[in-house]
C-alpha positions as CSV (number, residue, x, y, z in Angstrom):
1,X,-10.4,17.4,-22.1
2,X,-7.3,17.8,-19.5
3,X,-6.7,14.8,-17.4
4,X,-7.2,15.3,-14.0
5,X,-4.8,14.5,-11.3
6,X,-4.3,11.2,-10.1
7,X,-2.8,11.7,-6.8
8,X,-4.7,10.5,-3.8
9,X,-5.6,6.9,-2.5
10,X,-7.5,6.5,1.0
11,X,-7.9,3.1,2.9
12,X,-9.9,3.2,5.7
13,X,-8.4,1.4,8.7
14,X,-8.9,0.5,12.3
15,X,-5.7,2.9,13.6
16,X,-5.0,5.5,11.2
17,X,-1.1,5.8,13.4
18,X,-0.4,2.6,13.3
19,X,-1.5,1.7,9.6
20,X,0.9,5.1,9.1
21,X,3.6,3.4,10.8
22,X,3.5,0.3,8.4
23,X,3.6,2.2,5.4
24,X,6.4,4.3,6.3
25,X,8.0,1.5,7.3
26,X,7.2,-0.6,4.3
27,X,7.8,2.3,1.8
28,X,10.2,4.3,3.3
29,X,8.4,7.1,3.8
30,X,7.7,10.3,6.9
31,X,4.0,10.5,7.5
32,X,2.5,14.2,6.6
33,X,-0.4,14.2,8.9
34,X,-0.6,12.1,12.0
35,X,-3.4,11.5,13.9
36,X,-6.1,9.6,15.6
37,X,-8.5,10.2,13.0
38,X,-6.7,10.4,9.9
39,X,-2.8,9.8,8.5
40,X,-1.1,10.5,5.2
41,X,2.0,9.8,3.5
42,X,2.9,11.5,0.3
43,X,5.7,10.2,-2.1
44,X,8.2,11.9,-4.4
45,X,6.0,12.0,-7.0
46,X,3.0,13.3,-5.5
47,X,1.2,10.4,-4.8
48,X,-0.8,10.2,-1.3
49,X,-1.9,7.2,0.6
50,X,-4.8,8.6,3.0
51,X,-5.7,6.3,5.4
52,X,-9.0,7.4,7.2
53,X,-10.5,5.4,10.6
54,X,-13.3,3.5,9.2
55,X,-15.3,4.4,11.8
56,X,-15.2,8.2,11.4
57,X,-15.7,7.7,7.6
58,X,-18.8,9.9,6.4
59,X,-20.2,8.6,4.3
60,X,-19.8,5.1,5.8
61,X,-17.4,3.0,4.5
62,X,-18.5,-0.4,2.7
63,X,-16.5,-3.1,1.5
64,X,-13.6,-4.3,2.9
65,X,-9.7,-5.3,3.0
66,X,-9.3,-7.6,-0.1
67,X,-11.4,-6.1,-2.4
68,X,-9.0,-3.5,-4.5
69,X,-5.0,-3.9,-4.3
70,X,-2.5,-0.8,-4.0
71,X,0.4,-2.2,-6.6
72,X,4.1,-1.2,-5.8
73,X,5.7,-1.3,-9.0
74,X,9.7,-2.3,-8.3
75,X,11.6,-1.0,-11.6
76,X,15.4,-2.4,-10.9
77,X,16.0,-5.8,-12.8
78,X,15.5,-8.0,-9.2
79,X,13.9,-5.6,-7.6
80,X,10.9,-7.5,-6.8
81,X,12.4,-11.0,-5.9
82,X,14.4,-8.1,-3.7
83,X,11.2,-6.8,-1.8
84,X,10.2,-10.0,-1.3
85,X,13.1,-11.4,0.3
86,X,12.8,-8.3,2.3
87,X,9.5,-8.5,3.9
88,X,9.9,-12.3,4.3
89,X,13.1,-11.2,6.7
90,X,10.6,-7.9,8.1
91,X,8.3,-10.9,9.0
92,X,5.1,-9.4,7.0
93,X,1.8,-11.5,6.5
94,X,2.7,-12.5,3.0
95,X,-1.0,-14.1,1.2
96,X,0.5,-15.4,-2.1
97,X,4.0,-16.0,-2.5
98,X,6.6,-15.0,-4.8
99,X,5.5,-16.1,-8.3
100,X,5.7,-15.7,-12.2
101,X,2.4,-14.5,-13.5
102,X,1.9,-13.6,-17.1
103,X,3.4,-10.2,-16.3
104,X,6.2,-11.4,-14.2
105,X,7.2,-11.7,-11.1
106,X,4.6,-10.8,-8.3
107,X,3.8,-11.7,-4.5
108,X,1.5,-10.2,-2.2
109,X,1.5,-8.8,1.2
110,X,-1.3,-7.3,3.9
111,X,-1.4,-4.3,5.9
112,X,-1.9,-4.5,9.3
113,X,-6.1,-4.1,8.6
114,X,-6.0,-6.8,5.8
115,X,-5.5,-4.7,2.8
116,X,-3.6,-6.1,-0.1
117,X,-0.7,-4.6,-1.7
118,X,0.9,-6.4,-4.7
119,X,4.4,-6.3,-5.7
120,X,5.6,-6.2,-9.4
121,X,7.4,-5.2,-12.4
122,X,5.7,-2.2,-14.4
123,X,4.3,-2.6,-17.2
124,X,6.6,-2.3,-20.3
């Protein structure tokens, strides 16, 4: 069987713009689509952050902020004691500080609709 393309993650948020304007800030990237109802970013390689207005969502969306992570995976040696000292200085809501788990070091952060997003080394 041929793998199927991994390349699209949607959060649903409160303000599509606004939650756009986070994550370009945070990971340097230009929003594709921009608007009321729904915003995108894409990456370099391929990958697309959709984030949908909740409230528009068919079906309806259940669940909530907290329950899944999106994972940013810094790769330079420092990188994510880096990031962190970056967002402390950008004054994001950080919900676990910078730690060493079993798989290094890691700290998370929130969106501005509560989602989590975890910093880390990859996997080697």
């Amino acid at each position: 069987m041929t793998a199927l393309p991994f390349n699209l993650v949607v959060l649903y948020v409160e303000d599509p713009k606004a939650s756009a304007e986070f994550y370009a800030d945070f990971l340097g990237l230009k929003p594709m689509a921009l608007s009321d109802g729904f915003s995108s970013l894409t990456t370099d390689a391929g990958m697309t952050l959709g984030l949908w207005r909740k409230s528009t969502a068919h079906p309806p969306a259940e669940g909530g902020p907290g329950s899944v992570e999106i994972g940013i995976m810094a790769a330079d040696e420092g990188g994510v004691e880096a990031l962190y000292d970056r967002v402390k200085a950008d004054g994001m809501t950080v919900i676990q500080p910078l730690v060493t788990a079993a798989f290094g070091p890691t700290f998370v952060i929130t969106d501005p609709d509560g989602h989590r997003i975890r910093v880390c080394q990859p996997d080697n």
